[in-house]
N, CA, C and O atoms as CSV, one atom per row, in Angstrom:
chain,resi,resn,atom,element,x,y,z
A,1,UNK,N,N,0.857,-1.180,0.000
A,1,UNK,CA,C,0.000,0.000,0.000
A,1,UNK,C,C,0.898,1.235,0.000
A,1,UNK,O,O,1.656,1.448,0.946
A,2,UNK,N,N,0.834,1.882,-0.835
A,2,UNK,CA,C,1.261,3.185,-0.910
A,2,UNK,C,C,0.918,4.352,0.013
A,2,UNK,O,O,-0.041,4.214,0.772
A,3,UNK,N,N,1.763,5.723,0.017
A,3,UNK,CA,C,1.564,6.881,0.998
A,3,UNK,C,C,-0.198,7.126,0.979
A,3,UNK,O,O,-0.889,6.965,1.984
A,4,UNK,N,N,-0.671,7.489,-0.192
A,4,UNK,CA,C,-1.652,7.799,-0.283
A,4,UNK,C,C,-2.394,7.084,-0.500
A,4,UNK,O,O,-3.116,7.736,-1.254
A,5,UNK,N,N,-3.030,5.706,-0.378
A,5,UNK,CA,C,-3.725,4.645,-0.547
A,5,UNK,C,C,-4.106,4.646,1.373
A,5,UNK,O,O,-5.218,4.674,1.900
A,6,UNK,N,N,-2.627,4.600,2.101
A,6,UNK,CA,C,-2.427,4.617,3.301
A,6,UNK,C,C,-2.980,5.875,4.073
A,6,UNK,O,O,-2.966,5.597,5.272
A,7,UNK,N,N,-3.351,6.861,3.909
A,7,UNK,CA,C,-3.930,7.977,3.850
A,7,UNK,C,C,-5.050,7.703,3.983
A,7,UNK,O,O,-5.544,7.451,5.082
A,8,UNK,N,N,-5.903,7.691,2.509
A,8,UNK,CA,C,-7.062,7.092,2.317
A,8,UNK,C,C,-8.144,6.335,3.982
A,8,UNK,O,O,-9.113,6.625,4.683
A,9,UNK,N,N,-6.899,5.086,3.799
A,9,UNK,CA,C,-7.646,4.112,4.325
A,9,UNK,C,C,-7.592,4.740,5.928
A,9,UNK,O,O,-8.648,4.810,6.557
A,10,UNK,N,N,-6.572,5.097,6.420
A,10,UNK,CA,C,-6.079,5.574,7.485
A,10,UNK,C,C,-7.770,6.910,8.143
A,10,UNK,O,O,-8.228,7.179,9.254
A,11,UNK,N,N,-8.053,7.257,7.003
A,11,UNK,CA,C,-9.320,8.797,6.950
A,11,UNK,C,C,-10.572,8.470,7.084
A,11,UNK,O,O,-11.549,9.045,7.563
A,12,UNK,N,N,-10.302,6.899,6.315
A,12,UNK,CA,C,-11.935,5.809,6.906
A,12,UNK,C,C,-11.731,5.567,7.875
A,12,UNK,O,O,-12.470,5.684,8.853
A,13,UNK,N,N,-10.887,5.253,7.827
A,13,UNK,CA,C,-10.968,4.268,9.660
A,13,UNK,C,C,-11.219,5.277,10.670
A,13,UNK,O,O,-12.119,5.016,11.468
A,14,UNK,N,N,-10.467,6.621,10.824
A,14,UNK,CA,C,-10.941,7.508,11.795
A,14,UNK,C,C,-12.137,7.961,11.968
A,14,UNK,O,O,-12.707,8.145,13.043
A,15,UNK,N,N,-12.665,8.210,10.545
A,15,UNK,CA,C,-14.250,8.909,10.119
A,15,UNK,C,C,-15.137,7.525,10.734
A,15,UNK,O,O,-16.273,7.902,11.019
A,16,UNK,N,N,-14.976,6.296,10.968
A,16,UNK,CA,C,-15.513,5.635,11.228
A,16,UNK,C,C,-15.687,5.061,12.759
A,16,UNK,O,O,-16.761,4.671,13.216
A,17,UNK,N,N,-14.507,5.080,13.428
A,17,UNK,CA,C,-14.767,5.261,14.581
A,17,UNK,C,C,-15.018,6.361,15.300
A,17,UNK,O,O,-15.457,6.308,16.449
A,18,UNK,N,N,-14.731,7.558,14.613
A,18,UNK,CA,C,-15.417,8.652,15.375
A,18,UNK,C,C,-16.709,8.570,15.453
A,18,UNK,O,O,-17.222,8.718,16.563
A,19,UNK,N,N,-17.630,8.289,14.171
A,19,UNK,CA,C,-18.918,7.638,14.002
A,19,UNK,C,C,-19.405,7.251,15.329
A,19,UNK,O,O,-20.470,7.619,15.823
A,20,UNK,N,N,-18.549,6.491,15.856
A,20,UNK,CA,C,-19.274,5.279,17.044
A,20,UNK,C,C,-19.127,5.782,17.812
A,20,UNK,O,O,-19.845,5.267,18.669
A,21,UNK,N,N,-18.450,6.837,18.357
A,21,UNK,CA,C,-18.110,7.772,19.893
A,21,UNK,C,C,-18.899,8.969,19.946
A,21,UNK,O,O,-19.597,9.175,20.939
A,22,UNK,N,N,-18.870,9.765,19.011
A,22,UNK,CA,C,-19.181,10.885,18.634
A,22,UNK,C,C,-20.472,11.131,19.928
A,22,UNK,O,O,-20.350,12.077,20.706
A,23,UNK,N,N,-21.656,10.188,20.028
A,23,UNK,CA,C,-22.311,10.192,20.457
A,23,UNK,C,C,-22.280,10.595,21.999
A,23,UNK,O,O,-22.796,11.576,22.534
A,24,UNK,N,N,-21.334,9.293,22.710
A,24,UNK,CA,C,-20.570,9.317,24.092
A,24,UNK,C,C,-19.636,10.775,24.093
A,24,UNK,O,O,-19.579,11.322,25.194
A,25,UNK,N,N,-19.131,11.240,23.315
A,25,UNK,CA,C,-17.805,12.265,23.828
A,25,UNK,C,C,-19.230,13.202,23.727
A,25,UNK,O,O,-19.475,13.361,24.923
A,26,UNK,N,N,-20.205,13.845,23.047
A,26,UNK,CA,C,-20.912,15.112,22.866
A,26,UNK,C,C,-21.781,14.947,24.321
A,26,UNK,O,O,-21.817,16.037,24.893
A,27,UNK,N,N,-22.457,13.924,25.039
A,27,UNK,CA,C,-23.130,13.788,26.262
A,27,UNK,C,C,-22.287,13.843,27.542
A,27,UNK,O,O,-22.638,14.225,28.659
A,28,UNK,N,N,-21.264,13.441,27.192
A,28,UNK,CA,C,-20.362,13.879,28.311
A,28,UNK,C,C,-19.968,15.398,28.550
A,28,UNK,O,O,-19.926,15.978,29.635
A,29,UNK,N,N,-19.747,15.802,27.559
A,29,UNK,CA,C,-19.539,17.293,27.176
A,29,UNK,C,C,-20.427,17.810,28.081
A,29,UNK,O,O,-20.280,18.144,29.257
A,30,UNK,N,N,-21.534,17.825,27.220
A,30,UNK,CA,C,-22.430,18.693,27.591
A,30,UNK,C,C,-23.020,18.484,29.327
A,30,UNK,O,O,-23.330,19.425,30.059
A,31,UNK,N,N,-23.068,16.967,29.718
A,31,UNK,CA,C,-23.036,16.627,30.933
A,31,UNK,C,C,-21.885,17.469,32.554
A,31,UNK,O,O,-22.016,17.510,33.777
A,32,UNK,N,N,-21.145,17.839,31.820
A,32,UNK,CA,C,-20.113,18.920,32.576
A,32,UNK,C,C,-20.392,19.645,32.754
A,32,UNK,O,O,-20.228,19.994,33.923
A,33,UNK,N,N,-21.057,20.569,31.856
A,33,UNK,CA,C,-21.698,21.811,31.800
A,33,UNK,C,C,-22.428,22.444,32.697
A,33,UNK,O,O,-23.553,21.977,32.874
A,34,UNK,N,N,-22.081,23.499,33.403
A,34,UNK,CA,C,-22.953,23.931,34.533
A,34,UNK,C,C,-23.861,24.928,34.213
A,34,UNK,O,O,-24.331,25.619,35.117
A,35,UNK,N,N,-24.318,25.182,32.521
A,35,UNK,CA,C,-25.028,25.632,32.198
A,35,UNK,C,C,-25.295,25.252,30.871
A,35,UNK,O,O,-24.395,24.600,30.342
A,36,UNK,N,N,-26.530,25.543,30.032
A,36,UNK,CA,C,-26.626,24.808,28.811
A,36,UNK,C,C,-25.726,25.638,27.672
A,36,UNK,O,O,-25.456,26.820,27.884
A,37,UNK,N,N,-25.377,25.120,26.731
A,37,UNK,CA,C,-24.241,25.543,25.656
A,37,UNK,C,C,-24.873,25.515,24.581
A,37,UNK,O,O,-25.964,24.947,24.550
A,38,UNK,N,N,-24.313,26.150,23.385
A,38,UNK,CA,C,-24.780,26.279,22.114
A,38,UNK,C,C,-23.588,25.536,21.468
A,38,UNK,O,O,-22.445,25.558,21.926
A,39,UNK,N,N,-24.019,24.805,20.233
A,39,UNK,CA,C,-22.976,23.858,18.977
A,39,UNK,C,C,-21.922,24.511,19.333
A,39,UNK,O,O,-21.185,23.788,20.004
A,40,UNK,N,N,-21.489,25.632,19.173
A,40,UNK,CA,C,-19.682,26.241,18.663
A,40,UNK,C,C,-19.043,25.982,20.166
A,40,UNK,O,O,-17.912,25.497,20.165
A,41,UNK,N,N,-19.749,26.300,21.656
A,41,UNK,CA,C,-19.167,26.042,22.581
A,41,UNK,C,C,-18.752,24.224,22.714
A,41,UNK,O,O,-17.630,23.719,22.723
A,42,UNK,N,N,-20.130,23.531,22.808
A,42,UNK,CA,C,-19.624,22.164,22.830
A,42,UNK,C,C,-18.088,22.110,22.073
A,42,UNK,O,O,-17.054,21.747,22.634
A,43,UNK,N,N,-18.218,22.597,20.561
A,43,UNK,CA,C,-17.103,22.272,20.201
A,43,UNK,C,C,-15.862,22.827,20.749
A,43,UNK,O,O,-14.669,22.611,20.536
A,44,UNK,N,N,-16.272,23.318,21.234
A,44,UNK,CA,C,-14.344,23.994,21.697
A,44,UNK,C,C,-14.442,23.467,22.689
A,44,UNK,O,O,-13.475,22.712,22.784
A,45,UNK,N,N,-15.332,23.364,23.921
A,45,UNK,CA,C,-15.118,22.187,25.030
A,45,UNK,C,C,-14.377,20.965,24.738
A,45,UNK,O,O,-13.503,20.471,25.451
A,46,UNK,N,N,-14.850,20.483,23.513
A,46,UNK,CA,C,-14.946,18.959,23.072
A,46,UNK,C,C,-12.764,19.273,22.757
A,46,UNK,O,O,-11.802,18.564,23.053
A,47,UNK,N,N,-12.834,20.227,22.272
A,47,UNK,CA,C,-11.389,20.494,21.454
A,47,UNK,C,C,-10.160,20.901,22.604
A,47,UNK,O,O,-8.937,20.836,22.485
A,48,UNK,N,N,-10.870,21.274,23.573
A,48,UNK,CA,C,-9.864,22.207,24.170
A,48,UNK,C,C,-8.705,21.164,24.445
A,48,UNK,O,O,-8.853,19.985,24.767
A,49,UNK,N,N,-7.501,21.864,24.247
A,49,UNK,CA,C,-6.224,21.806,24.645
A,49,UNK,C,C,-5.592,20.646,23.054
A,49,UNK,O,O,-4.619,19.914,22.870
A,50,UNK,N,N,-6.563,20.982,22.389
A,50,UNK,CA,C,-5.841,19.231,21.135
A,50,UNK,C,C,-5.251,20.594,20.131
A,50,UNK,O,O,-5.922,21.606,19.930
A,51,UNK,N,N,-4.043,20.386,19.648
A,51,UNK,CA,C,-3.354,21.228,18.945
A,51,UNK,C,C,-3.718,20.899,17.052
A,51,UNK,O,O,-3.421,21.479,16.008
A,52,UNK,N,N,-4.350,19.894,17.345
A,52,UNK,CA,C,-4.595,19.366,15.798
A,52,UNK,C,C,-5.658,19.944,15.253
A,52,UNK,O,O,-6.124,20.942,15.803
A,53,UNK,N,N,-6.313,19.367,13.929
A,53,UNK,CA,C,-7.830,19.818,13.857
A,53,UNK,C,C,-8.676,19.125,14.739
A,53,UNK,O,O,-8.248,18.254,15.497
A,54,UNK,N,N,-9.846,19.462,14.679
A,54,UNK,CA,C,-10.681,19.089,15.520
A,54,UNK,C,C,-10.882,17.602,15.227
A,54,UNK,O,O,-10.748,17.242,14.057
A,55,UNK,N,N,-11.248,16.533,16.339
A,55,UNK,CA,C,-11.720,15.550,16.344
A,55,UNK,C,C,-13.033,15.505,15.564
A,55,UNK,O,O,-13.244,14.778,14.593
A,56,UNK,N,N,-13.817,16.299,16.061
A,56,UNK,CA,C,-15.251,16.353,15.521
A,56,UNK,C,C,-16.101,17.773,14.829
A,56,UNK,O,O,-16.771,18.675,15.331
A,57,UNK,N,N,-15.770,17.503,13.721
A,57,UNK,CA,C,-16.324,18.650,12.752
A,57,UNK,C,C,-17.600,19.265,13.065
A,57,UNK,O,O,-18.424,18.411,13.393
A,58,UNK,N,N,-18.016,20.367,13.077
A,58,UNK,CA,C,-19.260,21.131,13.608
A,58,UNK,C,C,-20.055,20.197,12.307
A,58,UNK,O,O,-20.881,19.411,12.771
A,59,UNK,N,N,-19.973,20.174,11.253
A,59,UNK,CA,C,-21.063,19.014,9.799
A,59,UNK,C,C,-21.221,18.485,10.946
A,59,UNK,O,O,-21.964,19.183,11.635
A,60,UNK,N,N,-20.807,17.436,11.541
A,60,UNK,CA,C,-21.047,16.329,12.124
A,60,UNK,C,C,-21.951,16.539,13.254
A,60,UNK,O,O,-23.069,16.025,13.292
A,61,UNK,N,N,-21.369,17.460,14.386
A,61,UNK,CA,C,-21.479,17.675,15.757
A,61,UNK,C,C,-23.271,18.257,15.936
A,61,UNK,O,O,-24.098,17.912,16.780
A,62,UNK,N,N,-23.400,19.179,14.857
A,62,UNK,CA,C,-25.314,19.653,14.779
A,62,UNK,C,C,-26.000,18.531,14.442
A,62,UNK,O,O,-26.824,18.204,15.297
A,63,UNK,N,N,-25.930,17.708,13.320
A,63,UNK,CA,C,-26.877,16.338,13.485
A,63,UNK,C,C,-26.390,15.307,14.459
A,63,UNK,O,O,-27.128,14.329,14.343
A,64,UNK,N,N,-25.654,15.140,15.187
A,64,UNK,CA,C,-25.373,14.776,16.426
A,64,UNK,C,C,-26.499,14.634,17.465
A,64,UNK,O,O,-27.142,13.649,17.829
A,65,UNK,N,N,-26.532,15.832,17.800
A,65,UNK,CA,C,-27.100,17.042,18.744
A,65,UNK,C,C,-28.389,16.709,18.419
A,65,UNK,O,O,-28.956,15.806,19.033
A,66,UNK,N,N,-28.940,17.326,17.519
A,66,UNK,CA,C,-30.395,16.869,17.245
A,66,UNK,C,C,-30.933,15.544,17.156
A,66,UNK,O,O,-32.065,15.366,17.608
A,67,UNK,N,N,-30.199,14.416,16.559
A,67,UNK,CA,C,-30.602,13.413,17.059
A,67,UNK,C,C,-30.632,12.804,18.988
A,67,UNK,O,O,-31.305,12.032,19.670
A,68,UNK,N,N,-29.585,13.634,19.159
A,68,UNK,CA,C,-29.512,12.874,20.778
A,68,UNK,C,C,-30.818,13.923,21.226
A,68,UNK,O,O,-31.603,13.353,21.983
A,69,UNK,N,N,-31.058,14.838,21.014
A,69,UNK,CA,C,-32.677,15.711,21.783
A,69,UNK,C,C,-33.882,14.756,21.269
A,69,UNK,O,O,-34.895,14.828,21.964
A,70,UNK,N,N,-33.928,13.992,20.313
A,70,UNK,CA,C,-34.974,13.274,19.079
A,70,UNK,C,C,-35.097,12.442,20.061
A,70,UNK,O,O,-36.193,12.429,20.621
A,71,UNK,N,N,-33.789,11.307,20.661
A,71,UNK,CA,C,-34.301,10.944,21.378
A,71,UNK,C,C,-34.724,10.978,23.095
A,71,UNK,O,O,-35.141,10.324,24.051
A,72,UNK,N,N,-34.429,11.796,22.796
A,72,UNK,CA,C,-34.624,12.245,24.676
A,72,UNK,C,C,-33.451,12.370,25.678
A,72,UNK,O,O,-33.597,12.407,26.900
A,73,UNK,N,N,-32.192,12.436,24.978
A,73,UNK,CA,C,-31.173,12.411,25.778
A,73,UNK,C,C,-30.812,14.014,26.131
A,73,UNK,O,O,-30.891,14.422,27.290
A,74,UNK,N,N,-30.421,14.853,25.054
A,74,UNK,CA,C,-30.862,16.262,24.918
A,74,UNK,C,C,-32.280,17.253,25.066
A,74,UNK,O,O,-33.383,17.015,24.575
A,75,UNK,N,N,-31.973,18.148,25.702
A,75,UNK,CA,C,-33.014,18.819,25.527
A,75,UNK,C,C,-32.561,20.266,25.238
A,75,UNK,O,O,-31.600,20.617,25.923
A,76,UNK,N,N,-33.166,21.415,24.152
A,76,UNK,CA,C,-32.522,22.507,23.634
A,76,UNK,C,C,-34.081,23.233,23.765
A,76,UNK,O,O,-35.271,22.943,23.884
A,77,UNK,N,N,-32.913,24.684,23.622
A,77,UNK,CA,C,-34.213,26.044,23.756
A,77,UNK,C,C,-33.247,27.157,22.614
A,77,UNK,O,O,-32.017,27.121,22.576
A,78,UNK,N,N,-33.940,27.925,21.908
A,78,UNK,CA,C,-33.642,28.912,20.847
A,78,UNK,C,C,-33.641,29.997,22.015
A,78,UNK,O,O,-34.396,30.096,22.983
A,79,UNK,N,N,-32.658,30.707,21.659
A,79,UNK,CA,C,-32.615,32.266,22.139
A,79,UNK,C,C,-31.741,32.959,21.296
A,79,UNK,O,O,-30.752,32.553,20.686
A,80,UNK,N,N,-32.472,34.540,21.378
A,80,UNK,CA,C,-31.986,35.640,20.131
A,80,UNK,C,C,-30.445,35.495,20.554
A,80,UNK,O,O,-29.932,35.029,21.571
A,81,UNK,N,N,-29.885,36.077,19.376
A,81,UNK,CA,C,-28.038,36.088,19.720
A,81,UNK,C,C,-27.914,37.642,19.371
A,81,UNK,O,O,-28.388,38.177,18.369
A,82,UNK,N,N,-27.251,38.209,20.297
A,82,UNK,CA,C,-26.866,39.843,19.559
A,82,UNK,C,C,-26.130,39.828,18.437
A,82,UNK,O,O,-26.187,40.859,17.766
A,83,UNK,N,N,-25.229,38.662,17.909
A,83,UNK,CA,C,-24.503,38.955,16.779
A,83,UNK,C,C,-24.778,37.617,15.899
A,83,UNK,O,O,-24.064,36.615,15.860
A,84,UNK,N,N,-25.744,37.806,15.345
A,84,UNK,CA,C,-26.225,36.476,14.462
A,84,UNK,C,C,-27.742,36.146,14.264
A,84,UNK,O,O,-28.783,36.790,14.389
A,85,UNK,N,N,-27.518,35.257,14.012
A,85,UNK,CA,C,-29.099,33.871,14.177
A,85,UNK,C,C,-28.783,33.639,15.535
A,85,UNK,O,O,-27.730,33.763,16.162
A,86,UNK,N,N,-30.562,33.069,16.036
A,86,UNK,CA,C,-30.536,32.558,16.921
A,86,UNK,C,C,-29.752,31.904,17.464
A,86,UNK,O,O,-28.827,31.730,16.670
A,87,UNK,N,N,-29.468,31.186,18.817
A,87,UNK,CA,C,-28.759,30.211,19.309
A,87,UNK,C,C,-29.742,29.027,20.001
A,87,UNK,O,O,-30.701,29.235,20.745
A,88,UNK,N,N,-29.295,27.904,19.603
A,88,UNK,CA,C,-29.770,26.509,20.225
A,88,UNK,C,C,-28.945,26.434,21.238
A,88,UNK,O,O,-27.724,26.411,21.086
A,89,UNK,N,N,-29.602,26.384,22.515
A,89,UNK,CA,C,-28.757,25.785,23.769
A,89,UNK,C,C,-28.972,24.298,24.016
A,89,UNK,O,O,-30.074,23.813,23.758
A,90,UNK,N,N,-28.306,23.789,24.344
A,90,UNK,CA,C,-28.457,22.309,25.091
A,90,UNK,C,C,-28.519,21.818,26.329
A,90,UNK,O,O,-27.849,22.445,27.149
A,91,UNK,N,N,-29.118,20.885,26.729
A,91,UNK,CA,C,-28.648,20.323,28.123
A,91,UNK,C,C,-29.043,19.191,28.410
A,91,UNK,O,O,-30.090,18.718,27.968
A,92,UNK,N,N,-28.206,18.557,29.246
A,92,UNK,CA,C,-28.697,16.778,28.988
A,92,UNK,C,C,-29.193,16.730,29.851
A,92,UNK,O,O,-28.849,17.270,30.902
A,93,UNK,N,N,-30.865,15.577,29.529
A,93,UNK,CA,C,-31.605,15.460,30.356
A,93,UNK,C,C,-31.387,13.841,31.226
A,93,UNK,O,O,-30.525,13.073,30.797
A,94,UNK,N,N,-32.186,13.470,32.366
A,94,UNK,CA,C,-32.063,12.895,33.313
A,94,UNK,C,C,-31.752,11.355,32.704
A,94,UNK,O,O,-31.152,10.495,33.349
A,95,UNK,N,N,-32.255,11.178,31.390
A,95,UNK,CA,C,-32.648,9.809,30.668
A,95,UNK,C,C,-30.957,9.774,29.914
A,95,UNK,O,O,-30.344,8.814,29.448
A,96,UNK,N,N,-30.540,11.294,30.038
A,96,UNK,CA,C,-29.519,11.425,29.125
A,96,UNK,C,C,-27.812,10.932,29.965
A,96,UNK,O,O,-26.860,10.281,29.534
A,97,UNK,N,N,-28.072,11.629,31.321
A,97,UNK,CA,C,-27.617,11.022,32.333
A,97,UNK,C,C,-27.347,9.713,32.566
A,97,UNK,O,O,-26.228,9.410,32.980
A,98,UNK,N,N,-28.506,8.547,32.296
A,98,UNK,CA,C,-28.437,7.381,32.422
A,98,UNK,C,C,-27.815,6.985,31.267
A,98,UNK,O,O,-26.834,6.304,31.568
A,99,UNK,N,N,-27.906,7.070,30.406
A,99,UNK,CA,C,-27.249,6.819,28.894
A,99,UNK,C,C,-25.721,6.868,28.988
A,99,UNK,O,O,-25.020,5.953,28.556
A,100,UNK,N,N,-25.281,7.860,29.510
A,100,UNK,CA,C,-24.171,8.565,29.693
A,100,UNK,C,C,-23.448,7.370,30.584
A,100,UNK,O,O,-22.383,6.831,30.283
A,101,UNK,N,N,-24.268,7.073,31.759
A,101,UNK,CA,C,-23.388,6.516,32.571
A,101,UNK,C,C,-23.305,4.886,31.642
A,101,UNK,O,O,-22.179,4.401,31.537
A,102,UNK,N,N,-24.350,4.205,31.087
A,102,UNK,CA,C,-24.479,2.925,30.462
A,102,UNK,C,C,-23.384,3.042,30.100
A,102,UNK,O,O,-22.426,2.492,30.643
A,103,UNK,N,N,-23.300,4.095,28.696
A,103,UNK,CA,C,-22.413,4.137,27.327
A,103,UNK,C,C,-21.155,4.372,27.945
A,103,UNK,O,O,-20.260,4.091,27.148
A,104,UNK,N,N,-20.629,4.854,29.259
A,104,UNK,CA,C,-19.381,4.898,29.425
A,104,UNK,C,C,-18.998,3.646,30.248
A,104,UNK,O,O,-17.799,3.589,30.524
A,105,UNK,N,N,-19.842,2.539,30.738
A,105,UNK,CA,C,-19.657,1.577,30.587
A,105,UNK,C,C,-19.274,0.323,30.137
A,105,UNK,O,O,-18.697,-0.610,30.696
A,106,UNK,N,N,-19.845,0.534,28.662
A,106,UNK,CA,C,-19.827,-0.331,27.625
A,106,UNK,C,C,-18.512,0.384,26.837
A,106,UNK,O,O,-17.713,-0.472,26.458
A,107,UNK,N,N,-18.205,1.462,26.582
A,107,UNK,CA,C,-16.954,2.097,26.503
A,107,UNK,C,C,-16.112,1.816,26.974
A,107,UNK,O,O,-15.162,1.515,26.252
A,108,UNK,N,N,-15.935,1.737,28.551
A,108,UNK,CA,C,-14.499,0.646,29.456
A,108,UNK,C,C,-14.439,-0.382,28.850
A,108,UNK,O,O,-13.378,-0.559,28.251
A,109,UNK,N,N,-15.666,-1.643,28.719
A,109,UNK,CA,C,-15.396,-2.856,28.261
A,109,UNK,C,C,-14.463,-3.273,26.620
A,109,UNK,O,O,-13.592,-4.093,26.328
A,110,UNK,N,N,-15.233,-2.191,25.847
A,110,UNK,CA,C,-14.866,-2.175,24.755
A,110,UNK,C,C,-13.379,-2.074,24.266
A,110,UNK,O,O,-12.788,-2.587,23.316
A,111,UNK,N,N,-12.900,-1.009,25.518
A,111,UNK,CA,C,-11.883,-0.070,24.944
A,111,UNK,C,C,-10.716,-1.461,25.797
A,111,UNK,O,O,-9.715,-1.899,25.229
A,112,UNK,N,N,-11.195,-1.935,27.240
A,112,UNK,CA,C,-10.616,-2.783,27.556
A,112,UNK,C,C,-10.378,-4.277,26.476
A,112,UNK,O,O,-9.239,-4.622,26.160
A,113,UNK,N,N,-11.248,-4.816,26.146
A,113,UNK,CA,C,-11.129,-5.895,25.086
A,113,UNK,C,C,-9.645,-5.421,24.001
A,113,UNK,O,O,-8.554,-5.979,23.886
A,114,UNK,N,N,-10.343,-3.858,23.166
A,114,UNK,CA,C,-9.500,-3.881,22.114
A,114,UNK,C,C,-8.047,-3.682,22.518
A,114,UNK,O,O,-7.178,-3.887,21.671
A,115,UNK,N,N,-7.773,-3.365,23.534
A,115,UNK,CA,C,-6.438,-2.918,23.992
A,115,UNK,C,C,-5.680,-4.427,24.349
A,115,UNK,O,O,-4.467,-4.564,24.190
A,116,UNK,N,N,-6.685,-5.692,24.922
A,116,UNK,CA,C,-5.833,-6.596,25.011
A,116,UNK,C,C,-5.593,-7.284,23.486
A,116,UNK,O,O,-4.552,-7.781,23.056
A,117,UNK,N,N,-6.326,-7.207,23.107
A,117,UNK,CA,C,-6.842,-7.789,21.348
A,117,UNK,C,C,-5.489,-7.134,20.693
A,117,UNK,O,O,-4.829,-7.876,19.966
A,118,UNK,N,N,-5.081,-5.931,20.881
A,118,UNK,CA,C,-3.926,-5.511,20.201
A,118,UNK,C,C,-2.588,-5.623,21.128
A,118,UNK,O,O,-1.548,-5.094,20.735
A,119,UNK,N,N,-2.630,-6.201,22.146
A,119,UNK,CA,C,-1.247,-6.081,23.267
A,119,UNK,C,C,-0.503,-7.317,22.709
A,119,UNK,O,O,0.690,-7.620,22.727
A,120,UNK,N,N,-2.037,-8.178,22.008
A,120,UNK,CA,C,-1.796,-9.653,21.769
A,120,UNK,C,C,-0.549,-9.728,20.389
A,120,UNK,O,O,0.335,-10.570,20.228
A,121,UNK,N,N,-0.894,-8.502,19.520
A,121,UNK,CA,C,-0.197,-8.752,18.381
A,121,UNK,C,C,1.312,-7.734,18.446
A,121,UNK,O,O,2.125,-7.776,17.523
């Protein structure tokens, strides 16, 4: 496999497991929060201190968001912005809480498995 074949494949694989977290890292986020946040804050929460690009692209991070309120994990309110469009705030609700704690559950196990799965090779 070549530089850029290696690239390629290297850009799926990230885009793809970010896929599967995306969910867990944005409820935790927002779960910190001692007040509700709008998209651009999550993201710089989500970013702070990583010198790279972002893990998780704002494309991504708004249908995120709206699906986790769809199902009841989020809950958001519109308010005017002095410099813009409105703002969507967020905040995770009690069901979202429980989710949170499951999914970082099943997250230890997971992350535990793959780490021996690769210690192996």
């Amino acid at each position: 496999m070549n530089l850029q074949e290696s690239s390629a494949a290297d850009k799926k694989f990230q885009k793809e497991l970010n896929a599967g977290i995306t969910e867990l890292v944005l409820l935790s986020a927002v779960s910190r929060a001692t007040e509700p946040m709008y998209g651009y804050q999550i993201a710089k929460l989500i970013d702070e201190g990583r010198e790279s690009e972002p893990i998780i692209k704002l494309g991504t991070l708004y249908p995120v968001l709206r699906s986790l309120e769809r199902s009841g994990l989020l809950e958001s309110r519109v308010e005017p912005s002095v410099a813009g469009p409105p703002r969507r705030y967020y905040k995770i609700t009690e069901s979202g809480r429980q989710a949170l704690k499951r999914w970082t559950e099943i997250w230890g196990l997971t992350r535990a498995f793959v780490d021996t799965r690769l210690e192996e090779d």
